[in-house]
N, CA, C and O atoms as CSV, one atom per row, in Angstrom:
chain,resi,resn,atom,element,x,y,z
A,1,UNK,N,N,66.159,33.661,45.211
A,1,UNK,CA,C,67.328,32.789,45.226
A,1,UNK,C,C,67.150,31.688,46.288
A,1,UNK,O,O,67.654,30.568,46.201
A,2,UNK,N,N,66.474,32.074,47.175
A,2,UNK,CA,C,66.169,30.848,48.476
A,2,UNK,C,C,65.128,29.999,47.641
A,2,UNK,O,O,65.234,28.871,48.122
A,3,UNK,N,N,64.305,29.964,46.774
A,3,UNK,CA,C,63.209,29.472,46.773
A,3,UNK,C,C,64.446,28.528,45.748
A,3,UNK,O,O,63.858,27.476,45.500
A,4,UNK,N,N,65.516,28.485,45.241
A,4,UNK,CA,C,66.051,27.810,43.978
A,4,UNK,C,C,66.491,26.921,44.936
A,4,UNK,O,O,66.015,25.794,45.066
A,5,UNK,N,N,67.690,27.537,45.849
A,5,UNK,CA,C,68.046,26.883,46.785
A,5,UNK,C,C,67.448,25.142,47.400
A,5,UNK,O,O,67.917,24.006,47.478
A,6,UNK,N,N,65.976,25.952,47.772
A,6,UNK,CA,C,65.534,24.984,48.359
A,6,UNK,C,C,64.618,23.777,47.270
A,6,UNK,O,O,64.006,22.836,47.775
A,7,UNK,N,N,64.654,23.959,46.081
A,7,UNK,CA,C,64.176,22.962,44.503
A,7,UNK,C,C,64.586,22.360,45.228
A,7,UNK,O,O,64.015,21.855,46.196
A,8,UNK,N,N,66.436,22.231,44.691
A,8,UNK,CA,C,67.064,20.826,44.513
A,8,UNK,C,C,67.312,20.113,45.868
A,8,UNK,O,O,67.840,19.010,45.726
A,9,UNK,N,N,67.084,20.442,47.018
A,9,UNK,CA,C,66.878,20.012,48.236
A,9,UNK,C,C,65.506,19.370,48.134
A,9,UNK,O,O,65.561,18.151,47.968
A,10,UNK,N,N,64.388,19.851,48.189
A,10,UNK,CA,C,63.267,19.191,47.829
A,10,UNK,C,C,63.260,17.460,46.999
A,10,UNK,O,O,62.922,16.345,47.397
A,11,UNK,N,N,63.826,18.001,45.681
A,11,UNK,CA,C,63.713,17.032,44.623
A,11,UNK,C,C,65.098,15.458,45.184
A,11,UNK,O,O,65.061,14.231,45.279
A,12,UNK,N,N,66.062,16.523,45.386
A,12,UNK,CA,C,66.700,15.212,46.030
A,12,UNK,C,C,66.310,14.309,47.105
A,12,UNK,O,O,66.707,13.144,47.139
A,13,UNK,N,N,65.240,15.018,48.331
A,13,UNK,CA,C,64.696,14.409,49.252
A,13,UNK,C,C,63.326,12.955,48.224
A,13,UNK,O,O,63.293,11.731,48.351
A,14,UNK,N,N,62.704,13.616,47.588
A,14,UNK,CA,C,61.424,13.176,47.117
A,14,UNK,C,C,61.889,11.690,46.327
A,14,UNK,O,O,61.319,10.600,46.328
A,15,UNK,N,N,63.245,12.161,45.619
A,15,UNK,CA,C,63.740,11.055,45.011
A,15,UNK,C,C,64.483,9.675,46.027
A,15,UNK,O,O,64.627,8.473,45.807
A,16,UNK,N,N,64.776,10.429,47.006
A,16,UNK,CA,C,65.142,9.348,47.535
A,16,UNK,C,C,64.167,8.607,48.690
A,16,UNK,O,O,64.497,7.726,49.484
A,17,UNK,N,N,63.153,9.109,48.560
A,17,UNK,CA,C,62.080,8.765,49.120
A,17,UNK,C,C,61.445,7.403,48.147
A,17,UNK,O,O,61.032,6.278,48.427
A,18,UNK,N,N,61.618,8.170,46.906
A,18,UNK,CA,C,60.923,7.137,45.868
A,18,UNK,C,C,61.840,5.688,45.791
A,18,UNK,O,O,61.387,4.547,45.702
A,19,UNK,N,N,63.509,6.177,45.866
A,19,UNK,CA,C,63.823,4.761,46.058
A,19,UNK,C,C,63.697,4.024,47.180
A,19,UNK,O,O,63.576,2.806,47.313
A,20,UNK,N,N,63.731,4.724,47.818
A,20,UNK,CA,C,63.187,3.221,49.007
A,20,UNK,C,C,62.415,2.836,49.070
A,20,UNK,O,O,62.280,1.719,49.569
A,21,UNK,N,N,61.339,3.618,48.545
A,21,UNK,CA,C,59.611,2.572,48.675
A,21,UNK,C,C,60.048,1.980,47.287
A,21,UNK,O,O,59.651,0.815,47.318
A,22,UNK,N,N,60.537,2.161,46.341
A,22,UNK,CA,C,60.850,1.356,45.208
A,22,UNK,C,C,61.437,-0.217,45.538
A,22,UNK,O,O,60.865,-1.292,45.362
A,23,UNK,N,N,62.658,0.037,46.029
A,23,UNK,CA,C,63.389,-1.026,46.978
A,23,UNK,C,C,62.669,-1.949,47.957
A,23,UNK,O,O,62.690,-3.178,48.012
A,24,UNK,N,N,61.926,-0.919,48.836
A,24,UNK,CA,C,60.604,-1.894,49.826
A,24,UNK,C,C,60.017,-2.331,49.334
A,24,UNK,O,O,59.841,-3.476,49.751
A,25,UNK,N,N,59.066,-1.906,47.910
A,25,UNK,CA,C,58.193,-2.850,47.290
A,25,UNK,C,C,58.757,-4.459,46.643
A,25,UNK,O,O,58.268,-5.588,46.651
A,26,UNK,N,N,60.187,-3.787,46.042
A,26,UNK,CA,C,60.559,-5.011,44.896
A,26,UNK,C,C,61.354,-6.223,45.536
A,26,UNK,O,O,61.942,-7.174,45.021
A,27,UNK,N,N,61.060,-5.653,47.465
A,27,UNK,CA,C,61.862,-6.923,48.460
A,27,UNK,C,C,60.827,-7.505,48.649
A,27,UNK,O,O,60.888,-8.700,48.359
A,28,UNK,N,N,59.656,-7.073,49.110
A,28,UNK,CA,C,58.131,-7.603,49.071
A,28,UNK,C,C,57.775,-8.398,47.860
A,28,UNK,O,O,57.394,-9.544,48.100
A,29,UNK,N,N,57.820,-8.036,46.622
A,29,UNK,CA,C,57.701,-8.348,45.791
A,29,UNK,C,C,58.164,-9.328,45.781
A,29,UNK,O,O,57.287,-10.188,45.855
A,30,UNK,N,N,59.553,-9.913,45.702
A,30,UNK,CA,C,59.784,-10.768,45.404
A,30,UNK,C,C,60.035,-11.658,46.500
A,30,UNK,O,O,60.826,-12.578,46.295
A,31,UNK,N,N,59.531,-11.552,47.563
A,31,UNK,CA,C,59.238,-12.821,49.122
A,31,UNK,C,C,57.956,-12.798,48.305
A,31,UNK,O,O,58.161,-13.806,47.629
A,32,UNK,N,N,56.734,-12.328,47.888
A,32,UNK,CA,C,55.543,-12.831,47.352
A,32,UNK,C,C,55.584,-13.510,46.973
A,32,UNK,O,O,55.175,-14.609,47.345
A,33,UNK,N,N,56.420,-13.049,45.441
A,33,UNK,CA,C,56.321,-14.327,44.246
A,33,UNK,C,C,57.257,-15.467,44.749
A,33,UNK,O,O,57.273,-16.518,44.108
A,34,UNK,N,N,58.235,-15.290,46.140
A,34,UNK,CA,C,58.826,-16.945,46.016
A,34,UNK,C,C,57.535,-17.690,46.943
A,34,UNK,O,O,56.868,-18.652,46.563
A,35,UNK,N,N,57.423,-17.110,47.984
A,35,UNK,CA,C,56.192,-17.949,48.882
A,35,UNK,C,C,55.444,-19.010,48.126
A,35,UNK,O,O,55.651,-20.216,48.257
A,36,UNK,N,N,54.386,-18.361,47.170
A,36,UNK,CA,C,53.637,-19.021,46.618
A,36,UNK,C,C,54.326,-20.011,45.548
A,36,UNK,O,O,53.734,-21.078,45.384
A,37,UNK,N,N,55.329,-19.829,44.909
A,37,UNK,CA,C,56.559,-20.491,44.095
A,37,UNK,C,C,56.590,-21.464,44.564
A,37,UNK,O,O,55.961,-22.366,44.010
A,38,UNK,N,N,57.569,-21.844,46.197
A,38,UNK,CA,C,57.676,-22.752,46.528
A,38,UNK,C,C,56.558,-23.734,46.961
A,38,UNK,O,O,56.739,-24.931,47.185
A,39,UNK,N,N,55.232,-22.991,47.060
A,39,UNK,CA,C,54.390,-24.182,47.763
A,39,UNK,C,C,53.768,-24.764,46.659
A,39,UNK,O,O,52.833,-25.564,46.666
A,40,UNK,N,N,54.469,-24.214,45.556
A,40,UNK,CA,C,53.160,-24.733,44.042
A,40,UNK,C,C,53.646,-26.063,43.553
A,40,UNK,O,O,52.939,-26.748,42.814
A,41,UNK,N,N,54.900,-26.466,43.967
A,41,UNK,CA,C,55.569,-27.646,43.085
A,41,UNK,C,C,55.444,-28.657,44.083
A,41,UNK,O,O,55.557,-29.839,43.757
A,42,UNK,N,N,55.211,-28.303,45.334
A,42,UNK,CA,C,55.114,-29.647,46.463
A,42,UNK,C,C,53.059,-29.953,46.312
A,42,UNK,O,O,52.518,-30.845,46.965
C-alpha cells in the first residue's frame, strides 16, 4: 500500500517537472526565433 501511495506522488512530481522544462524551452524558443526575426528585415 506504501509503494501505491508513493506512484502518484512520484508521477505528479515528474509531470511537473516536465512542465517547466516544457515552459523553459518554449520561452527560449521563442526569444530565438524573435532575435534572429528582427535582425532579418533590417
Amino acid at each position: 500500500m506504501k509503494l501505491l501511495g508513493s506512484q502518484p506522488s512520484t508521477r505528479s512530481r515528474i509531470s511537473s517537472i516536465v512542465i517547466f522544462f516544457l515552459s523553459f524551452f518554449l520561452l527560449i524558443g521563442c526569444t530565438d526565433a524573435t532575435d534572429p526575426k528582427e535582425e532579418e528585415p533590417v
